[in-house]
KOLBALUM-464237 format. One record per residue (C-alpha): residue number from 1; residue in three letters; x, y, z. Coordinates in steps of 0.5 Angstrom, whole numbers. Each point is the difference from the previous one (the first is absolute). Example, Ala and Ser with C-alpha at 12.3 -4.5 7.8 and 13.67 -1.06 7.14 Angstrom:
1/ALA/25/-9/16
2/SER/2/7/-2
This chain:
1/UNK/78/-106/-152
2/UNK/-6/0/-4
3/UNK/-4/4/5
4/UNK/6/5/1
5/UNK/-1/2/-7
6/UNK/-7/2/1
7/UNK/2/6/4
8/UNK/7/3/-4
9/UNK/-5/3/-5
10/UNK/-3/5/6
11/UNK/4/7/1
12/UNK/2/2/7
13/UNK/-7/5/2
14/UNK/-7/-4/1
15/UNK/-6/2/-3
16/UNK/-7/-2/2
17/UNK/-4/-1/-7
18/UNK/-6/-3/-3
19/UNK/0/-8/-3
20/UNK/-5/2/-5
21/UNK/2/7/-2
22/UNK/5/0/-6
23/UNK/4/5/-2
24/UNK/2/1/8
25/UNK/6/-6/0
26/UNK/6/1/-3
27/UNK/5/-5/-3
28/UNK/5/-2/6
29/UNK/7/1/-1
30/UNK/6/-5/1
31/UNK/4/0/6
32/UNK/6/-2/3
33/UNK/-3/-6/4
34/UNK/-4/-2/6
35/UNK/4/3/5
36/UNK/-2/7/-3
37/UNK/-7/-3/-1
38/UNK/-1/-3/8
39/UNK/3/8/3
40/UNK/-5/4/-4
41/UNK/-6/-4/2
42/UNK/3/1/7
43/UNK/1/7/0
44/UNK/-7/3/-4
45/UNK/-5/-6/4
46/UNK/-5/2/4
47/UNK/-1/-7/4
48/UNK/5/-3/4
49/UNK/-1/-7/-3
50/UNK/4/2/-7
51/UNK/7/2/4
52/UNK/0/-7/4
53/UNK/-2/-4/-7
54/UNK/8/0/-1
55/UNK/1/-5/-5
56/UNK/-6/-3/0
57/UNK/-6/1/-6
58/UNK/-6/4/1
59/UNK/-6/-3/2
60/UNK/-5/4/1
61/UNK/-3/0/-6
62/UNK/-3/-8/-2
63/UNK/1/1/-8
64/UNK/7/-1/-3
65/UNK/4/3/-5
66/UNK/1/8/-3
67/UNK/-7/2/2
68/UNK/1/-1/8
69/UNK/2/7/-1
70/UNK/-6/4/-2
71/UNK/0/4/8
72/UNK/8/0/0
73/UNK/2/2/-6
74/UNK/9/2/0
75/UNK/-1/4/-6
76/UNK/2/8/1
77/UNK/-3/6/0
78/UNK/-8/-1/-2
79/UNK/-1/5/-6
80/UNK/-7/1/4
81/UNK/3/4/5
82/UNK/-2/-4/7
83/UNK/8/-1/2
84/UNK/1/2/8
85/UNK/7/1/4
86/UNK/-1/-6/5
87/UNK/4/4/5
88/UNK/-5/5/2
89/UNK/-3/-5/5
90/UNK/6/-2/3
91/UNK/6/3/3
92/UNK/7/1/-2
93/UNK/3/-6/-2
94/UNK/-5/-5/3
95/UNK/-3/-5/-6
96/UNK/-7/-2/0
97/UNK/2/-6/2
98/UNK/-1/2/7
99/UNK/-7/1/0
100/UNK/-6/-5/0
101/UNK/-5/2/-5
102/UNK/-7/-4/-1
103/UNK/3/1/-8
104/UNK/3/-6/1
105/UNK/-5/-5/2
106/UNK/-4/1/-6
107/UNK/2/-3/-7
108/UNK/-2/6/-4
109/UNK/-2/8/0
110/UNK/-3/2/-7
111/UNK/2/7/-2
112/UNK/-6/2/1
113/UNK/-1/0/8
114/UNK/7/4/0
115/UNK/0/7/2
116/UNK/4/4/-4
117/UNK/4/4/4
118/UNK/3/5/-5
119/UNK/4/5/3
120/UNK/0/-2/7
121/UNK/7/2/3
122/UNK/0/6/-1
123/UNK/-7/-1/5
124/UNK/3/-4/6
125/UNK/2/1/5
126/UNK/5/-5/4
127/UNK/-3/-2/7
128/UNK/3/-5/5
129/UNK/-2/-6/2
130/UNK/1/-2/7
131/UNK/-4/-7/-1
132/UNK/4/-3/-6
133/UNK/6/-5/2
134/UNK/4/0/-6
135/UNK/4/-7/-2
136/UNK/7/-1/-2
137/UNK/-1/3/-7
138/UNK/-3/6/2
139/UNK/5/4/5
140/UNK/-1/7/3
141/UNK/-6/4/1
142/UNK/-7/-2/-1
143/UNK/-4/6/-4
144/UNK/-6/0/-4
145/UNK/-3/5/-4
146/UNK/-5/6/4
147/UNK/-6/1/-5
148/UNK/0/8/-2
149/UNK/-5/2/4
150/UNK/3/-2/7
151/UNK/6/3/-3
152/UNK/3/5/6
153/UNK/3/6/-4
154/UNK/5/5/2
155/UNK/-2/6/3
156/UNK/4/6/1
157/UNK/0/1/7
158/UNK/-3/7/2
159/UNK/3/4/5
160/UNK/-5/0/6
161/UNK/1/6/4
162/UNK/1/-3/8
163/UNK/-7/3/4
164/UNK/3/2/7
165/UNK/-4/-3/5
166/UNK/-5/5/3
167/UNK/1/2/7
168/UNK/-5/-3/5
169/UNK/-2/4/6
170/UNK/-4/-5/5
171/UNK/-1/5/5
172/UNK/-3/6/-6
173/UNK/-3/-6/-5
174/UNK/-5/-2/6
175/UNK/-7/3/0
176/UNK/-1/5/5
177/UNK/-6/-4/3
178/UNK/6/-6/2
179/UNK/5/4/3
180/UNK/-5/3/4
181/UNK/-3/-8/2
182/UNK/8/-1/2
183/UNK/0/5/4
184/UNK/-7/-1/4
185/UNK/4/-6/4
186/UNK/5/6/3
187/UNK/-2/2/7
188/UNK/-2/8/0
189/UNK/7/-1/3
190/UNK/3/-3/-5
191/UNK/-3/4/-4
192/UNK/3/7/3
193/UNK/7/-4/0
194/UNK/-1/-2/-8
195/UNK/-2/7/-2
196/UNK/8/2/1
197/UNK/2/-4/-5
198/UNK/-1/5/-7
199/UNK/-7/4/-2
200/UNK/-3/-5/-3
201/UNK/0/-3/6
202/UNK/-2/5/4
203/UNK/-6/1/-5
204/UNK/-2/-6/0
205/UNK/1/-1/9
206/UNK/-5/5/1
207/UNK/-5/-2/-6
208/UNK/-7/1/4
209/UNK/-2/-8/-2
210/UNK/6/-2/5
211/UNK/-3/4/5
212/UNK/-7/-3/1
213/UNK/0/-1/6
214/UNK/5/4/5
215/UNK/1/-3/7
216/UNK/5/5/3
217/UNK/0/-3/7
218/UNK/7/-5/-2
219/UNK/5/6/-3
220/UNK/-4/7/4
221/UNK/5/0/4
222/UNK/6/0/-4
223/UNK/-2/4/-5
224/UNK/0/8/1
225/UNK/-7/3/-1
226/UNK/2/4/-7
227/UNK/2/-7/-4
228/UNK/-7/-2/4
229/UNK/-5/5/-3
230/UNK/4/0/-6
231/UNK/-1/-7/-1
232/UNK/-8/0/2
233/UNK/-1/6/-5
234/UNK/3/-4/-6
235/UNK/-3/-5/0
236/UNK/-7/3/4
237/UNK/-5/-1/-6
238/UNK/1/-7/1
239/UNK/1/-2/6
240/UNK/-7/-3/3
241/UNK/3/-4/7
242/UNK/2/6/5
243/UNK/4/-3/6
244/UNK/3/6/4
245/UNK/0/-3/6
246/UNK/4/4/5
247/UNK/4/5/-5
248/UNK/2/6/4
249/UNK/4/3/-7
250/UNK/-8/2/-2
251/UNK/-2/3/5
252/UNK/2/6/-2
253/UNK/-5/3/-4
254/UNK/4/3/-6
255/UNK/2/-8/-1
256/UNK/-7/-2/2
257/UNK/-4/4/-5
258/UNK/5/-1/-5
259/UNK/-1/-8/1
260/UNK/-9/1/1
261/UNK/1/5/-7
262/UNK/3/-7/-3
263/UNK/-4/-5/2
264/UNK/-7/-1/-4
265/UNK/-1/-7/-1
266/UNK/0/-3/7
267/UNK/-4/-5/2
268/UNK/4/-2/6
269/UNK/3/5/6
270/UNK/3/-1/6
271/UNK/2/7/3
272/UNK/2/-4/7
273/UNK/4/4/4
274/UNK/1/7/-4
275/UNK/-2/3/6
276/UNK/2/7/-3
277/UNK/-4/-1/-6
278/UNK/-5/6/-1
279/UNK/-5/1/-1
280/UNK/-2/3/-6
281/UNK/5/-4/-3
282/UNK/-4/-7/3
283/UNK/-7/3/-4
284/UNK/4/2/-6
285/UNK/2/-8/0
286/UNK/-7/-2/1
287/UNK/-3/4/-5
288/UNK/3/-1/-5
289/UNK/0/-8/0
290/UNK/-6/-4/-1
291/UNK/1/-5/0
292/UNK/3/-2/6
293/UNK/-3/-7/2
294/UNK/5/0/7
295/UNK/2/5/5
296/UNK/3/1/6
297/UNK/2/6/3
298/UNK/3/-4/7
299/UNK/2/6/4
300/UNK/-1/6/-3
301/UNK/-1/7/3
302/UNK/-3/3/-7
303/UNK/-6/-5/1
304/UNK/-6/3/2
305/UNK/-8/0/-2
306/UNK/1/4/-5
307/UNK/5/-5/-3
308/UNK/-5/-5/1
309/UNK/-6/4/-4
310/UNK/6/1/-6
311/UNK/1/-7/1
312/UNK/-8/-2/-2
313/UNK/-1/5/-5
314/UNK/7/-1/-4
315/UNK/2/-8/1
316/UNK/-7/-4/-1
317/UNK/4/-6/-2
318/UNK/3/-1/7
319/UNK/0/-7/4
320/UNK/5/0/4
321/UNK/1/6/5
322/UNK/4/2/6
323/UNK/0/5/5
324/UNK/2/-2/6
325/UNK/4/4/6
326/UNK/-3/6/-5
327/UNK/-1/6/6
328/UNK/-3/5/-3
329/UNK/-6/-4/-2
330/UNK/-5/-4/3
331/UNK/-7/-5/-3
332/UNK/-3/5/-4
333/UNK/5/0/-5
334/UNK/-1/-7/0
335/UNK/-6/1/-1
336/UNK/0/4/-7
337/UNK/5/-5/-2
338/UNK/-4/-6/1
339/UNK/-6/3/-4
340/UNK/4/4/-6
341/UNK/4/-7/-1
342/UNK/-5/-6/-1
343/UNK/5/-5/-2
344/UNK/4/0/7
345/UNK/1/-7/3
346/UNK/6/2/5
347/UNK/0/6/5
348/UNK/5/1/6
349/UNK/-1/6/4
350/UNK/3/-3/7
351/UNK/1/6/5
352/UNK/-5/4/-4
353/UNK/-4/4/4
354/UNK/-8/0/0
355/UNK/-3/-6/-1
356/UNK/-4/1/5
357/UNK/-5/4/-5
358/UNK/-5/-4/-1
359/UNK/-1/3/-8
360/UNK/7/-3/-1
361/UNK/-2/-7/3
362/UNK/-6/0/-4
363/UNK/3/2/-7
364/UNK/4/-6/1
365/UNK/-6/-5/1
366/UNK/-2/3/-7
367/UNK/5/0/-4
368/UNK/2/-8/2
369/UNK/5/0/-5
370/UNK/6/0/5
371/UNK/4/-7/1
372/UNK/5/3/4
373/UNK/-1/4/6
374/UNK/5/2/4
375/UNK/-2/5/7
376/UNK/6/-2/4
377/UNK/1/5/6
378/UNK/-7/4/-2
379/UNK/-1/2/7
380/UNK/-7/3/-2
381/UNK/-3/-6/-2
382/UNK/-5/-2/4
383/UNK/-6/-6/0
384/UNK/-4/3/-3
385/UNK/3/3/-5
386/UNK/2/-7/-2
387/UNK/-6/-3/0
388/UNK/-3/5/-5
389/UNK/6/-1/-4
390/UNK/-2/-8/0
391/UNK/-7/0/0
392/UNK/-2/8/-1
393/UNK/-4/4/4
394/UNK/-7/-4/3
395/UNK/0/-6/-4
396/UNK/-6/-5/-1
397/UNK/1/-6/5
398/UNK/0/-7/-1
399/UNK/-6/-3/4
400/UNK/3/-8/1
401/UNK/7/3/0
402/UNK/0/6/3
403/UNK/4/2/-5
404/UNK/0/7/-5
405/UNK/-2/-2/-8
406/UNK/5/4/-3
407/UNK/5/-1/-6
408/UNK/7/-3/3
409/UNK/5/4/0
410/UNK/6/-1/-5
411/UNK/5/0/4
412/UNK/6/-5/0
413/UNK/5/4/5
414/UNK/-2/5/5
415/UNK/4/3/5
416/UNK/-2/4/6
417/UNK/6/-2/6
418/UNK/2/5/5
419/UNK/-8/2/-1
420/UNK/0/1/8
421/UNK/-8/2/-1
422/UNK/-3/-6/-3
423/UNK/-3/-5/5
424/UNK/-3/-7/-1
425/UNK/-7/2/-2
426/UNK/3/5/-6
427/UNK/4/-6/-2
428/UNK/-5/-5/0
429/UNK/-2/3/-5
430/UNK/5/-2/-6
431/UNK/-4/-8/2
432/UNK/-3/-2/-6
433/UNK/1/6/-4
434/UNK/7/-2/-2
435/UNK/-1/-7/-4
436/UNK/7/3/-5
437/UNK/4/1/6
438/UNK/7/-1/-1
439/UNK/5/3/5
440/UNK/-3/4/7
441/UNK/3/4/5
442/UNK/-3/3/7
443/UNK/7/0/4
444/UNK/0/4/5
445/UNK/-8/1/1
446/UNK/1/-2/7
447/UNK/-7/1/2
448/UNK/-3/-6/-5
449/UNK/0/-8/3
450/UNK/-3/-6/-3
451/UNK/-7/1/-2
452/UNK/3/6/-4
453/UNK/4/-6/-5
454/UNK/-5/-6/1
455/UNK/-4/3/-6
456/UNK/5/2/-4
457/UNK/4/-7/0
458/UNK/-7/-4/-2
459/UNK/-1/5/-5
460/UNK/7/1/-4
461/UNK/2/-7/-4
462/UNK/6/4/-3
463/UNK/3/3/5
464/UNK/7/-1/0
465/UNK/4/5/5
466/UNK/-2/2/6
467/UNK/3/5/5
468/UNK/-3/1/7
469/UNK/6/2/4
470/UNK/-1/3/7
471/UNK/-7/-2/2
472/UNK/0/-2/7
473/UNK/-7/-2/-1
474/UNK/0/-6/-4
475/UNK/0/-7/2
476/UNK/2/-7/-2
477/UNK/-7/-1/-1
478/UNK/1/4/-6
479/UNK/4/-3/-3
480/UNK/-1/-8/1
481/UNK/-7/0/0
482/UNK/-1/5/-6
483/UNK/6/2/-4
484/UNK/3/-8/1
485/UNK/-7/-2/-4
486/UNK/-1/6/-4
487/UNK/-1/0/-8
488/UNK/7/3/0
489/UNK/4/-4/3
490/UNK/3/-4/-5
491/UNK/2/6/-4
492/UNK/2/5/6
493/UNK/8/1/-1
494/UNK/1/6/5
495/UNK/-2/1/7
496/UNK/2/5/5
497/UNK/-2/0/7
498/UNK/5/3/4
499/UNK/-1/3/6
500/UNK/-5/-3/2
501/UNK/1/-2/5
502/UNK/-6/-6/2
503/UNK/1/-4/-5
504/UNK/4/-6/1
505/UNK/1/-8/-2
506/UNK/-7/-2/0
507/UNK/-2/5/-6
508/UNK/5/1/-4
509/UNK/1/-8/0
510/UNK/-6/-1/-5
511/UNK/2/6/-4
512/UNK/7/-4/-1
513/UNK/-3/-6/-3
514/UNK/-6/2/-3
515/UNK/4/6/-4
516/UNK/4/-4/-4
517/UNK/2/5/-4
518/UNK/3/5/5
519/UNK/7/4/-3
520/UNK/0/5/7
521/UNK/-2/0/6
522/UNK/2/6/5
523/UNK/-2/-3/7
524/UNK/6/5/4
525/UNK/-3/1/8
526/UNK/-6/-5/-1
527/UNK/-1/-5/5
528/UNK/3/-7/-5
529/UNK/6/-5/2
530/UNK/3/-5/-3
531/UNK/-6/-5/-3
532/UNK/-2/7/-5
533/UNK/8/-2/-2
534/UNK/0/-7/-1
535/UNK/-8/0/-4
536/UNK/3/6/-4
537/UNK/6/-5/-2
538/UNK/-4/-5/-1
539/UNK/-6/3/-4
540/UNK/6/3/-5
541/UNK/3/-6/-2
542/UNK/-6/-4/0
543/UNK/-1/5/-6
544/UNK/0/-3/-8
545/UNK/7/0/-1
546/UNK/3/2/-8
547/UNK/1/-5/-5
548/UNK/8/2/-1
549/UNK/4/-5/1
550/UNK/4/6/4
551/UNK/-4/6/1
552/UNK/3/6/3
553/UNK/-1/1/7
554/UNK/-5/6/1
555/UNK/-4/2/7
556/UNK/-6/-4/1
557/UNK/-2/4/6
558/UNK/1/7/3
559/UNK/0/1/8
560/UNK/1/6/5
561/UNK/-1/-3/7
562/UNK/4/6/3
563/UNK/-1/1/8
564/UNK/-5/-6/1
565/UNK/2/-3/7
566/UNK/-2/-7/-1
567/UNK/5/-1/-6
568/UNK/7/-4/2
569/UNK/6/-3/-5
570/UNK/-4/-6/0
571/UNK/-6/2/-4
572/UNK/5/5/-5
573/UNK/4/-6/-2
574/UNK/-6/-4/-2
C-alpha cells in the first residue's frame, strides 16, 4: 500500500519535466485511490511496459521513494506551458498502449531533449498506417499524424474543357515523296487502273518519278492509242528507258510527233517494229537526246545514212547500236557512227548492205572498241574485207610465226552466219586474233572446212558457245582431235552441229567427255547413234551434285537429235 501511494498524488495529464529545475513541479493532489492512478498511467504512457505493469510496482528507476518521479511527474498542467494532447499521434479511440515506443527502454528523458510541440495539431495531419498491428487495447484504424509539408490540400477542381481528338488523314499526312514510293511497286498497268480511284490519285498515277522507265510491249496492245500518247506526254521529261516495240498506235505521225516532243532525256530507245514511224519525227527524237548510250532502231523503214551522221553528231555517248534489217541504209552509215561515237562496244547491222567496202572494214580495225559484232545475213561480206577488219590492210608479218603483228581485236561475240562469200582463208584469220572470244557464229558459210576452225580453237581458251550448222565440209577429225583437246573445252556449254552430215560417233564421243560443262547439244541430221546418248548420260550424272538434301530437279542437258537415222528407243531411254 505504501507503494500505491507514492502515485495518488499525480493528476491524470503526464508532463515530461526537469529533476533540477525547480518551480516546474507542482504539489500533487489527493485522489481517489490506486485504480484512478493505475488507468492514468495506462492511458497517457508512451511505453507499452507501464499498461502491462497491472498491480505491480515500477521498477524502472533503482531509487526508492517520492523522488522516483522527476521524469513522470502526475501533477496537472505546467505553468511552463510545455503540455500537448496525447491523441494527435494516435487515432480515435486507440490508446498509447498500442504502440512500442523506445521511451520506454530507458530510465529517464530530461526536459531538455524534449521538443516542445506547441501548437502541433493544428499542423498534422492524420495518415494511415498500413504496417502497424494494433493489440487488443487498441482497436479500429491505424493512423499517425502527416507532417505539414506532405500535408495534400484540397483543390477546387477546374473545369477542363474535353480536346476533341484531332482528325488523322493517313493518306493526306504522308509526305509526297512516300506516296510516290508506295506507288512505284504498281505496274504501269496498275498504275493506269489506280489512277480511277480519285484526283489525288490520278495526280500521283501519272507522276513522272513513276514513269522512268516506260516498257509498253506488256499492255500496247490493249490500250488505245489516245491513252498511250496521253501517258507518254505526261510523264516525258522523265522517262529515260523507252521500249515501243511493236507499237502500231504511234505510228501515226501526229501521236508520234507528240510522243518525240515529250521525250527529252532518253537514255534507252527501242523503236522496233514502228515501221510507220516517219522519218522526220526519228530525226527529231535523235536530235533532241543526248544522251543516249543504247539504240535499236530493228526494222525500221525511216532509217537511212543521213539517220546515221544525225546519230554521230547528236549521240556521242551511244554504246549499244542496232540497226538490223534497215533497207534504206548500208555501211556507210555505219561508218560515220562508228567514227562520231568512240564509246561504241556493240553493233549489229545483220543484213545490211555494203561491207564489202573496204573503207568501212578498216574503220572497224581502228576504232577496235567493238565487243560484239554481229553481221549475220551480210551477203556482201567477203574474205577480204574480213581480214582488214581482223588485222588491217597490209600488215607486218611474223617471221617464225607467220603471223601479222597487230593489236588483238576486242571482240567477245562475233556473228557472221549466212555470210555465204567468207571462205576458209578469210575465216582463218580471226586465229590468234580473238584470245577474248566468248560466243562465234559461222552457220551457214558452207564453203569453210577444217583448217578455217583449227586456228580458232587453239586460240580461244574462252569460248563458250559455238554454232557451226550446215557445213558439210567438216570432219570428225575436227572435233576429236582439236575441239576435244582445246583450251575450252571444259568450259564449252553450247555446241551446234546440225546438218553436218559427216560428222559422227568417232568425233562427237570425245567432245562429250571432254566438254563436261555441256548444257545444249544440237546434233539433228548427224551421223551419231546411241553411244553419243549413253556417254552424254553418263558425263551428266557424273556431274558434282548440289549438297541440298532435296534438290529441285533441273535439266542438266539439252539434246536435239531430230532425223539422226542411227538413234533407236534403246539409246532415248538411256
Amino acid at each position: 500500500m505504501a507503494d500505491a501511494t507514492e502515485y495518488t498524488a499525480a493528476p491524470t495529464p503526464m508532463e515530461v519535466v526537469d529533476e533540477q529545475s525547480p518551480g516546474l513541479s507542482t504539489p500533487a493532489s489527493k485522489t481517489k485511490g490506486r485504480h484512478r492512478v493505475l488507468c492514468g498511467v495506462q492511458r497517457m504512457s508512451s511505453s507499452p511496459s507501464l499498461s502491462r505493469s497491472g498491480r505491480m510496482r515500477s521498477h524502472s528507476n533503482p531509487q526508492r521513494g517520492r523522488g522516483n518521479v522527476s521524469c513522470v511527474s502526475l501533477a496537472g498542467p505546467s505553468t511552463s506551458g510545455t503540455s500537448f494532447s496525447g491523441d494527435s499521434y494516435f487515432p480515435t479511440g486507440a490508446t498509447a498502449s498500442g504502440y512500442a515506443s523506445a521511451s520506454s527502454s530507458v530510465p529517464g528523458t530530461p526536459s531538455s531533449e524534449v521538443i516542445q510541440f506547441v501548437g502541433i495539431d493544428g499542423r498534422l495531419a492524420i495518415r494511415r498506417v498500413d504496417n502497424v498491428f494494433p493489440t487488443s487495447q487498441s482497436p479500429g484504424p491505424q493512423t499517425i499524424g502527416l507532417p505539414s509539408d506532405l500535408r495534400t490540400t484540397s483543390k477546387p477542381q477546374v473545369a477542363n474543357p474535353t480536346i476533341p481528338k484531332r482528325g488523322f488523314n493517313f493518306w493526306e499526312n504522308m509526305p509526297h515523296e512516300m506516296r510516290v514510293h508506295v506507288f512505284s511497286y504498281l505496274t504501269p498497268k496498275e498504275l493506269v487502273r489506280a489512277s480511277r480511284v480519285s484526283k489525288a490519285f490520278h495526280k500521283i498515277c501519272f507522276d513522272g518519278q513513276l514513269w522512268t522507265s516506260f516498257d509498253a510491249t506488256e499492255f500496247y496492245q490493249i490500250i488505245p492509242a489516245e491513252s498511250l500518247a496521253r501517258i507518254i506526254v505526261a510523264a516525258g521529261p522523265f522517262i529515260k528507258d523507252l521500249n515501243l516495240r511493236g507499237c502500231v498506235q504511234v505510228e501515226h505521225y501526229k501521236r508520234a510527233e507528240v510522243v518525240v516532243k515529250a521525250c527529252k532525256n532518253l537514255v534507252n530507245a527501242t523503236l522496233e517494229g514502228c515501221r510507220n514511224f516517219q522519218r522526220n519525227t526519228l530525226h527529231s527524237l535523235l536530235r533532241s537526246n543526248d544522251k543516249l548510250a543504247n539504240l535499236n532502231l530493228t526494222g525500221l523503214t525511216a532509217v537511212t545514212n543521213m539517220s546515221c551522221k544525225i546519230i554521230a553528231e547528236s549521240c556521242p555517248q551511244l554504246e549499244m547500236f542496232n540497226v538490223s534489217w534497215c533497207v534504206h541504209m548500208d555501211a556507210r552509215g555505219i561508218k560515220a557512227v562508228l567514227e562520231g561515237c568512240p564509246r561504241l562496244k556493240d553493233l549489229r547491222a545483220g543484213e545490211v548492205r555494203g561491207f564489202d567496202n573496204l573503207e568501212v572494214a578498216d574503220t572497224i580495225y581502228k576504232t577496235n572498241n567493238l565487243e560484239r559484232l554481229v553481221l549475220n545475213g551480210c551477203a556482201e561480206l567477203n574474205d577480204r574485207a574480213l581480214k582488214i577488219m581482223v588485222h588491217g590492210e597490209d600488215p607486218e608479218i611474223d617471221i617464225l610465226t607467220d603471223r601479222p603483228v597487230v593489236p588483238p581485236r576486242k571482240w567477245r561475240h562475233l556473228d557472221l552466219s549466212r555470210c555465204s562469200r567468207l571462205t576458209t582463208p578469210g575465216v582463218k584469220a580471226l586465229g590468234y586474233n580473238v584470245p577474248d572470244l566468248q560466243g562465234l557464229r559461222l552457220s551457214g558459210c558452207t564453203a569453210l572446212t577444217d583448217a578455217a576452225l583449227e586456228p580458232i580453237f587453239a586460240s580461244t581458251p574462252r569460248l563458250t558457245h559455238l554454232e557451226i550448222e550446215d557445213l558439210s565440209d567438216l570432219t570428225n577429225s575436227l572435233l576429236s582431235e582439236h575441239l576435244a583437246k582445246a583450251p575450252c573445252a571444259p568450259w564449252l556449254e553450247h555446241l551446234s552441229i546440225s546438218y553436218c552430215e559427216n560428222l559422227g560417233d568417232s568425233g562427237v564421243l570425245p567432245v562429250v567427255k571432254n566438254c563436261v560443262n555441256l548444257r545444249a547439244m544440237d546434233l539433228d541430221n548427224t551421223r551419231i547413234s546411241d553411244l553419243v546418248l549413253a556417254e552424254a548420260a553418263y558425263m551428266v550424272s557424273n556431274r558434282s551434285r548440289s549438297t541440298a538434301a532435296k534438290p529441285k530437279p533441273r535439266v542438266g542437258l539439252h539434246m536435239v537429235v531430230y532425223d539422226c537415222q542411227n538413234v533407236t528407243w534403246a539409246g532415248i531411254r538411256e
